[in-house]
matplotlib code that plots the C-alpha trace (Angstrom):
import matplotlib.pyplot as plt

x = [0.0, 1.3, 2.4, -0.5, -3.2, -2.1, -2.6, -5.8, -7.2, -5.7, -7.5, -10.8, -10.1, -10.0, -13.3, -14.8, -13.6, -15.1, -18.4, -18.6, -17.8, -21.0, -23.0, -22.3, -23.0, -26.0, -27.0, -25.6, -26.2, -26.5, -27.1, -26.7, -23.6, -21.8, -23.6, -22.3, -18.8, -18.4, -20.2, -17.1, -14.7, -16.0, -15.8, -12.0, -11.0, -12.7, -10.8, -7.7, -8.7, -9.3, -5.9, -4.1, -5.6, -4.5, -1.2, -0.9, -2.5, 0.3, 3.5, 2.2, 2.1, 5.7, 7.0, 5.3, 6.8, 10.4, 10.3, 9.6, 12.5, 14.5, 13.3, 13.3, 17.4, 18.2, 16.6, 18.8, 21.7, 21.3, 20.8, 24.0, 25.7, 24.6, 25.5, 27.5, 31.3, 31.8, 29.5, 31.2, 29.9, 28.0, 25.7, 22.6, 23.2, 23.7, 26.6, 29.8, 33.6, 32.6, 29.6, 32.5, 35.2, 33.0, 31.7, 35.4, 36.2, 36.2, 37.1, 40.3, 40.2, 40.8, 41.0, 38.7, 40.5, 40.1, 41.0, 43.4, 45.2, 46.2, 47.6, 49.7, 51.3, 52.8, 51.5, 48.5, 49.3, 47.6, 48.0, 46.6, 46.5, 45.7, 48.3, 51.1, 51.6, 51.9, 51.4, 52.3, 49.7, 50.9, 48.4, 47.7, 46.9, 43.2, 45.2, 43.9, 45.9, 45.3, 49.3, 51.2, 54.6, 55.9, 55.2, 56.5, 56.3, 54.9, 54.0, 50.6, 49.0, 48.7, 45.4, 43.9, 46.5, 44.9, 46.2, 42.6, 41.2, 40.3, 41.5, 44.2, 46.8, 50.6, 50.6, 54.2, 58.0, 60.7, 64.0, 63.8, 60.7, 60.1, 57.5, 55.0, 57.1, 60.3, 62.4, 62.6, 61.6, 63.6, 62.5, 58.6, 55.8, 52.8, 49.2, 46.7, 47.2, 49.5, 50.0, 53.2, 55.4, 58.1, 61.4, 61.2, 61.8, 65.5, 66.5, 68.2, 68.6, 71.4, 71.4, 73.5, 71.0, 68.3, 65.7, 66.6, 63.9, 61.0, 63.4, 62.1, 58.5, 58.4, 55.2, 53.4, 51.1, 53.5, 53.3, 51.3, 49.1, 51.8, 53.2, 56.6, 58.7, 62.5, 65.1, 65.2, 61.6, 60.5, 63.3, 61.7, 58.2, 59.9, 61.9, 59.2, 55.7, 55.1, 52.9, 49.3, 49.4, 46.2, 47.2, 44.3, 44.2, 42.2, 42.0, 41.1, 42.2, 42.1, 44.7, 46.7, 47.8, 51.5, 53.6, 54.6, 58.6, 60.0, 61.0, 64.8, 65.5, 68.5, 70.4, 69.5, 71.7, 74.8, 76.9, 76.3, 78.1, 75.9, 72.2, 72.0, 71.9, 69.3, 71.2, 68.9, 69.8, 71.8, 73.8, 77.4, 78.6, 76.7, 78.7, 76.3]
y = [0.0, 3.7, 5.9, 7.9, 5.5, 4.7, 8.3, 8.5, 5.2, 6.7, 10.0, 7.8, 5.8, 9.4, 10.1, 7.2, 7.8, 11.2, 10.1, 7.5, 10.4, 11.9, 9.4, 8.6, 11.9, 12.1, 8.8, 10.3, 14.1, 16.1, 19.3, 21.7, 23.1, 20.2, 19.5, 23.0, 22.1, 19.0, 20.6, 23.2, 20.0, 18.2, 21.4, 22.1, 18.0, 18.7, 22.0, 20.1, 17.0, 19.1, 20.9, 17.3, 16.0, 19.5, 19.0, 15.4, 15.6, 18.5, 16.7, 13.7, 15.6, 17.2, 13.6, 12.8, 15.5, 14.4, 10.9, 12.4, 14.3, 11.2, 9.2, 12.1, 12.2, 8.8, 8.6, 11.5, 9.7, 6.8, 8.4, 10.4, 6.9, 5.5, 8.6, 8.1, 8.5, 9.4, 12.4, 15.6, 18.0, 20.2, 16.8, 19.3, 20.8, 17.4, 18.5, 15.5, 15.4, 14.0, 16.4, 19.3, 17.4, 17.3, 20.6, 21.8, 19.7, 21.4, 20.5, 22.3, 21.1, 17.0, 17.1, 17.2, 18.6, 21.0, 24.5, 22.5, 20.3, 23.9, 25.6, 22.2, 21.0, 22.0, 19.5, 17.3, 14.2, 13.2, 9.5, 9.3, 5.3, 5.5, 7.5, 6.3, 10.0, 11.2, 15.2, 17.0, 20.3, 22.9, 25.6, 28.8, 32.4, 31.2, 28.8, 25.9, 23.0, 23.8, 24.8, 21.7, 22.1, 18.6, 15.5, 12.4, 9.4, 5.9, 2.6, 1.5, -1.6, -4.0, -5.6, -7.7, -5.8, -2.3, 0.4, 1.5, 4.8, 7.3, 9.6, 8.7, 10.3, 9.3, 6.9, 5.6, 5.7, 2.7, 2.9, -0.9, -2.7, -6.1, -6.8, -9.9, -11.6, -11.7, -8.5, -5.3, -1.4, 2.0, 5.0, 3.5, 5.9, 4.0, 5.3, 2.2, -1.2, -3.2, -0.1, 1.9, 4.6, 2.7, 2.4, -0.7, -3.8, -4.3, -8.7, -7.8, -5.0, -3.3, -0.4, -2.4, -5.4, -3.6, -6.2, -4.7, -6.7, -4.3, -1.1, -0.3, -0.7, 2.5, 4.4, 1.8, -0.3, -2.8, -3.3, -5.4, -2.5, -0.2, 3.1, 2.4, 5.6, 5.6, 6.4, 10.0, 10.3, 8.5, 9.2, 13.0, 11.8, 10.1, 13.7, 16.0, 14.7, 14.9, 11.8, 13.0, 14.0, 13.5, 11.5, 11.3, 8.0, 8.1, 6.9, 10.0, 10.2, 14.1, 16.3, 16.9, 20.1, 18.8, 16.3, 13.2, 13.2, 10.5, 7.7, 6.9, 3.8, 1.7, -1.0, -4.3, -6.3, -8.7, -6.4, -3.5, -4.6, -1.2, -3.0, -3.1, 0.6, 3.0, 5.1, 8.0, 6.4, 9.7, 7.2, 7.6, 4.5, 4.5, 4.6, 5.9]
z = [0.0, -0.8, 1.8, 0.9, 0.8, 4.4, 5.3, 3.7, 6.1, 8.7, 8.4, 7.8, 11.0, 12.4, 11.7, 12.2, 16.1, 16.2, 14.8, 17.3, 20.0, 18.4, 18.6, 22.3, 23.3, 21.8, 23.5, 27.3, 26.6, 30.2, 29.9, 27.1, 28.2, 27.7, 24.6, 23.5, 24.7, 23.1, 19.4, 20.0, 20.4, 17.6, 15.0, 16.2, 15.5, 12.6, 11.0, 12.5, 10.2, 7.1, 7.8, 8.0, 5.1, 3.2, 4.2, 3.8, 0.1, -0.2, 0.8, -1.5, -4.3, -3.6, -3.1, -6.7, -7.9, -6.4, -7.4, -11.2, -10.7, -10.0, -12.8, -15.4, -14.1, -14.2, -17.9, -18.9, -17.1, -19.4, -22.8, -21.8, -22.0, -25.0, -27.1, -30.0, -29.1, -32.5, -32.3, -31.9, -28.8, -31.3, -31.6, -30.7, -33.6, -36.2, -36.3, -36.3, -37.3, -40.4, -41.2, -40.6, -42.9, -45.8, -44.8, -46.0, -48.9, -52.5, -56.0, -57.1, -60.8, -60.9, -57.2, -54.6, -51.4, -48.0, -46.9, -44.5, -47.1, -49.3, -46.6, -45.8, -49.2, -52.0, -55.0, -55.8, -58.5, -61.9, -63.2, -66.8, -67.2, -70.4, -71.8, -68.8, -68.0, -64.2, -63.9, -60.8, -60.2, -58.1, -56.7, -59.0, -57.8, -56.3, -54.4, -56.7, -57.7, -61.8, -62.5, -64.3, -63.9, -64.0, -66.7, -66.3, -68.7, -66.4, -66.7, -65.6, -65.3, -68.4, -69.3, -66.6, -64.1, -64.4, -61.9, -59.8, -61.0, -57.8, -55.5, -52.8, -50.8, -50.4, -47.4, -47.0, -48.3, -49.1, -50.4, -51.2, -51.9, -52.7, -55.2, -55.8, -58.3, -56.2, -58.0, -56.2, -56.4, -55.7, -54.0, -53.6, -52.8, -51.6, -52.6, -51.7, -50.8, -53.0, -55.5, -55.4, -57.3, -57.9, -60.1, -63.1, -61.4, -60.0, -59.6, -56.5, -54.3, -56.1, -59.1, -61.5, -61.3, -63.3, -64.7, -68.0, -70.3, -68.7, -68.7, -72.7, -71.8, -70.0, -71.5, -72.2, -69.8, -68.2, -64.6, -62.8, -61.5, -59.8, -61.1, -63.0, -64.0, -64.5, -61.3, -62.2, -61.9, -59.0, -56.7, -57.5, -56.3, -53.4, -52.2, -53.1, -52.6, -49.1, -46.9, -47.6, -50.6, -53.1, -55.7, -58.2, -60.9, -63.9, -67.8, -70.2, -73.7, -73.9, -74.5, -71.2, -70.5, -70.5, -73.0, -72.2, -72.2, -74.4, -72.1, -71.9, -74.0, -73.4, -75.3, -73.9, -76.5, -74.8, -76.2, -73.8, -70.2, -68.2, -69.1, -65.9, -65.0, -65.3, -67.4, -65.0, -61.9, -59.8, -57.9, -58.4, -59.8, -62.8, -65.4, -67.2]

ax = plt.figure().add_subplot(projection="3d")
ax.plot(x, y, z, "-o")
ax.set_aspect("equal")
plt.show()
């Protein structure tokens, strides 16, 4: 039973008593005086009755009123733990560190990038699969990455092998890397999982032990879905593009807005004894 339901028979019990008080003096009355007295009694029990069940009603309804409180709190309390950890404080207003991200991001020609990423480097990359051209974009005078001022000639992935088109950023750097068919790579420049920038395939990890067979099939789809450029080339992409930078990949047959530079062709014949060089290589021992 409620605490106020136990109130309530109380004050019933209450009355029941004083009507019973009534009723006896009505059956033993002596005189009028002490009929008048006990009238006077009865009406004070009474206003003190009225003034108990007021008050008792009262506090019930402020106890009501606390133990709302209460629950209404501990609901709050555990809402507050299942929010999302991943939403930002400014939840209230849908607001979350993703919404702000692409909140910044804007196109800048080929690439889509933030406010954040221009004031923080210096180049964004093109890869042209179909035409095995790499283009390096610095910003122009709106702070845009539309300025060519670097053209490279690549080798993308042959048929069945093809280099994924997209937008990614430059995520590592390796002097030596090995590569899925057992040869190795200089100066690699990673972009997505199992694709690199990366020097033609070396048998060993030495410059003078160029694979030399893939060496003249620079400029032509080749690889086996990495970016291949000479030494020359892709030691430059591994010096001056910084970690983070975009790299976008695509296959377009339109006019770029730079020429692809004639690849460096060697002679593979017995005859030559430096086949093994990449006659762009800057190291020096090559005799080149």
């Amino acid at each position: 039973m409620s605490q106020k339901m136990k109130r309530v028979v109380a004050l019933l019990m209450t009355l029941v008593l004083f009507g019973c008080m009534l009723g006896m003096t009505g059956c033993h009355r002596k005189d009028k005086a002490e009929d008048a007295a006990t009238a006077v009694a009865v009406e004070e029990e009474t206003k003190k009755d009225k003034n108990f069940l007021s008050d008792l009603l009262g506090k019930d309804d402020e106890e009501d009123a606390s133990e709302t409180t209460k629950t209404s709190a501990k609901t709050s309390a555990k809402t507050t733990e299942k929010a999302d950890p991943n939403t930002t404080v400014a939840a209230t207003t849908g607001t979350t560190s993703k919404d702000t991200t692409a909140a910044t991001t804007m196109t800048s020609g080929l690439f889509q990038v933030s406010q954040d990423y221009k004031n923080s480097h210096a180049y964004c990359v093109a890869v042209n699969t179909s035409q095995n051209i790499v283009i390096v974009y610095a910003k122009d005078a709106s702070g845009n990455y539309t300025t060519p001022v670097k053209a490279m000639a690549c080798s993308c992935g042959r048929a069945g092998h093809e280099t994924p088109s997209g937008q990614y950023t430059a995520l590592t750097k390796q002097r030596w890397l090995y590569l899925i068919d057992g040869t190795y790579g200089q100066y690699c420049t990673k972009f997505k999982e199992h694709y690199w920038f990366h020097s033609v395939p070396y048998y060993s990890q030495s410059p003078s032990d160029l694979e030399w067979p893939e060496y003249n099939k620079l400029g032509s789809n080749a690889s086996a879905g990495c970016v291949r450029m000479c030494v020359r080339d892709v030691k430059w992409v591994y010096d001056n593009i910084s970690l983070g930078t975009v790299i976008r990949v695509y296959a377009s047959s339109a006019a770029e807005p730079l020429a692809k530079p004639a690849p460096v062709r060697i002679d593979t014949s017995d005859s030559n004894p430096n086949r093994g060089w990449d006659p762009t290589d800057p190291d020096p021992s090559n005799p080149y």
